[in-house]
N, C-alpha and C positions, 0 to 999 in steps of 0.2 A: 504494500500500500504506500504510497506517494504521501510523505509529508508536506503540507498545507502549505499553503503562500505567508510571507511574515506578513506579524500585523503589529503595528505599534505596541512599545511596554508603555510607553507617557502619555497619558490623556492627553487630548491637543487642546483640551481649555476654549471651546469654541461656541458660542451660542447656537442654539441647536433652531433652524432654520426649515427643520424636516417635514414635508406635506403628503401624509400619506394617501389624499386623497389623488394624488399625480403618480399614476405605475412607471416604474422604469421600463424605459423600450429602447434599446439600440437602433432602432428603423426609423428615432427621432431625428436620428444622427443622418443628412441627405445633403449632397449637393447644391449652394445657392441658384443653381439653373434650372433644378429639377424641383424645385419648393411651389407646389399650388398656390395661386392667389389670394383662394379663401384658405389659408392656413398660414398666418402668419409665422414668422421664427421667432423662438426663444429669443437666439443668439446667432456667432457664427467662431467657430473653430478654424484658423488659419494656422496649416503646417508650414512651418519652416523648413529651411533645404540648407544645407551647413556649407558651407561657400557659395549658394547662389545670392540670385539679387533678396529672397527672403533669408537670409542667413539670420541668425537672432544676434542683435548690440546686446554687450555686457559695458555697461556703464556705472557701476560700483564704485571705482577706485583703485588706484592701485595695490590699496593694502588687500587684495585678495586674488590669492593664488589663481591663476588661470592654471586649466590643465587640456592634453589632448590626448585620447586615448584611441588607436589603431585597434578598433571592434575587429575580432576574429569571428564572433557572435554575429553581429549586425553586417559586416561587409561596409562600414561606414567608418567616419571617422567622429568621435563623441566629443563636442566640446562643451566645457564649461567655465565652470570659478568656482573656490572656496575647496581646502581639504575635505573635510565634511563628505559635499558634493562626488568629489572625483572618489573617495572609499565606498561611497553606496555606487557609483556608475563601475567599479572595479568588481566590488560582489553580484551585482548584475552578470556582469561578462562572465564570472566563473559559477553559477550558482545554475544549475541543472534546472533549476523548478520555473526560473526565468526562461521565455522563448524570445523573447524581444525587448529593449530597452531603449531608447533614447532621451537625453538631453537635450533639455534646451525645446523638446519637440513644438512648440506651439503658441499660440496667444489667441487668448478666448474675450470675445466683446458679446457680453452678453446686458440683459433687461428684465430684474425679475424682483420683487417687490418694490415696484414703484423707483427702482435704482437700476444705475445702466453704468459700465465702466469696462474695462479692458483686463485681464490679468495673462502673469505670461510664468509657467508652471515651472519648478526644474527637472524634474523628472516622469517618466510616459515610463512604464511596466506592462508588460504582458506574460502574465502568469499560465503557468503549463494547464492550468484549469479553463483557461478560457476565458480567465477575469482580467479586466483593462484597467488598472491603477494609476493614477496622477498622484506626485509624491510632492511635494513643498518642504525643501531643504533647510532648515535653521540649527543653529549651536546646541541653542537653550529657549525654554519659552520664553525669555526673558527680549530675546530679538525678534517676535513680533511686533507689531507698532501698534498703536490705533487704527492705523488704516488696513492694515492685513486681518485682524481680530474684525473688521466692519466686512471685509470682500470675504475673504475664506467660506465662512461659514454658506454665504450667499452660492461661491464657486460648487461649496461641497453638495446644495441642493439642486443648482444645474447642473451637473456631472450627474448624478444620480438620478435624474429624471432621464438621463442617456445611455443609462446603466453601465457607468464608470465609476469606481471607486475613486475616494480620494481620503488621500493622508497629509499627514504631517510629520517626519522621520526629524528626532533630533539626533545630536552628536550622540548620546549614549547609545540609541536605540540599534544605530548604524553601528559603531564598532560592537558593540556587544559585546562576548567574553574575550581574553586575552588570547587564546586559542583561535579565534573565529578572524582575528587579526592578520596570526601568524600563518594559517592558512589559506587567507585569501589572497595572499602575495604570494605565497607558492604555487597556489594553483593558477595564478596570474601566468606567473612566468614560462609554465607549462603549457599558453595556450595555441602556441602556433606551434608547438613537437609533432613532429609527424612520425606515424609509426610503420615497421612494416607490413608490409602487405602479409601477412602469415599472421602477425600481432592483432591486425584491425580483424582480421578473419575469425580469430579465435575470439578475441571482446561481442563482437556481433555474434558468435553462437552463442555465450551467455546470456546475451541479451535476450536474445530468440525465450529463450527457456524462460525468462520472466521470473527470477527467483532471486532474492538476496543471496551474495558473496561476501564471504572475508576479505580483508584486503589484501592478507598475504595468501589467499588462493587464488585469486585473481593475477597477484604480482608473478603467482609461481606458475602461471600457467602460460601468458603470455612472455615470459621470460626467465625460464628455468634455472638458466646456468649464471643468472647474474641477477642477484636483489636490486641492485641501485641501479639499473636500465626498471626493471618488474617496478619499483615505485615509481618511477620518474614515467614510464605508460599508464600506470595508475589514474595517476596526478593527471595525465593528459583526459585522460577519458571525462574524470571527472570536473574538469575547466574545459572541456565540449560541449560536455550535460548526456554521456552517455549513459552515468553514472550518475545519484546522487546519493548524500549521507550529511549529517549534522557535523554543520560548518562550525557551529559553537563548543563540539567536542573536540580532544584531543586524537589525531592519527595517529592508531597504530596497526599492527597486528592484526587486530581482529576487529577494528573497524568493519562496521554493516555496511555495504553497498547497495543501494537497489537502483535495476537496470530501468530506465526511461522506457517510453514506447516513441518513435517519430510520430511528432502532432504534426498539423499543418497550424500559421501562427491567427487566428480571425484576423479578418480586412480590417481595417480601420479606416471610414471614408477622409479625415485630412490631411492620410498618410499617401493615398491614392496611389500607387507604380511603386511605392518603396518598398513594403514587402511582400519576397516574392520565395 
């Protein structure tokens, strides 16, 4: 069984804006050309393209780290700002239970009690489940403003009449245990290894089979005569997402594995041609 998508440990401290009498439908979600007359729009969701003319401005400051991350994942290149930021876009890239991630992906101009305003998110998830997450980056609750504590809560009711989740991930939530740290950079590093053709052969019949592995039967099977190649295809499998297992525990030995199944990732309409 597939453990779950993260969900925040820290309340996000948010006035709850919630209208149950509005279902969430993703089929809200539609092209401004294809929108009937008598059907006004919520809002509207404009994707960004990372070097083209809609690239997203970071205009912060320079006390905040810019980073760019070469997605082995996405086939894109992931830009942002803030540590914080670029260690959730890192666990993204190596975290199996993720099928798609981008930064920076978007800016939502949306109209909904009686208030109309723009917001522009830092992180787009798409979860092995099928579920669409918008993440909102901060240290501490203490760096929201008044004016993010006025929009958020507003965002988190238009997302969810679209049937988008939406968060709030602070610094703690994202590093997590110290383990889940020293992990995440390893398995980083392991994500463009390519393995051989015999190795990917043998990983994929495990797979087939659908059953959790140890990690040193796995390591001893695709690589018998040498441990430190056997972890090191490990490690690859698992920053592909052919694998996944609890990033907050410690690797060892007898680490549980369980094998993925290929999903395909749902469309997202103002991602349109991106993923494919």
């Amino acid at each position: 069984m597939l453990m779950p998508r993260d969900v925040p440990k820290l309340a996000n401290g948010l006035r709850n804006w919630l209208d149950n009498t509005v279902p969430a439908d993703r089929q809200r979600m539609r092209r401004a050309d294809t929108a009937a007359p008598d059907d006004p729009p919520l809002g509207s969701i404009t994707g960004f393209s990372h070097g083209g003319a809609n690239r997203p401005v970071i205009t912060r400051g320079s006390l905040h780290l810019r980073f760019l991350i070469p997605s082995a994942k996405t086939g894109r290149s992931q830009v942002g700002e803030g540590r914080t930021e670029e260690l959730l876009a890192m666990k993204c890239e190596v975290d199996g239970r993720v099928l798609y991630y981008r930064t920076h992906p978007c800016e939502i101009a949306m109209a909904i009690s009686n208030k109309s305003f723009s917001y522009r998110p830092d992180l787009l998830v798409v979860w092995r489940d099928g579920t669409i997450e918008i993440i909102e980056v901060k240290r501490t609750p203490a760096d929201l403003t008044d004016d993010l504590r006025e929009k958020l809560p507003l965002v988190k009711e238009f997302l969810r009449r679209c049937d988008i989740k939406f968060s709030i991930r602070y610094r703690d939530d994202i590093r997590g245990s110290t383990f889940r740290q020293k992990n995440v950079a390893n398995l980083f590093g392991r994500r463009a290894m390519r393995l051989a053709p015999h190795q990917h052969a043998l990983a994929q019949l495990v797979r087939t089979k659908g059953e959790p592995i140890a990690w040193r039967a796995l390591a001893n099977l695709v690589s018998p005569d040498n441990h430190l190649i056997g972890n090191a295809c490990v490690e690859h499998l698992l920053a592909c997402g052919a694998f996944i297992t609890d990033l907050d525990a410690r690797f060892d030995d007898d680490t549980l594995l369980t094998p993925t199944l290929d999903v395909k990732c749902p469309a997202i309409p103002f991602l349109e041609g991106e993923l494919l």
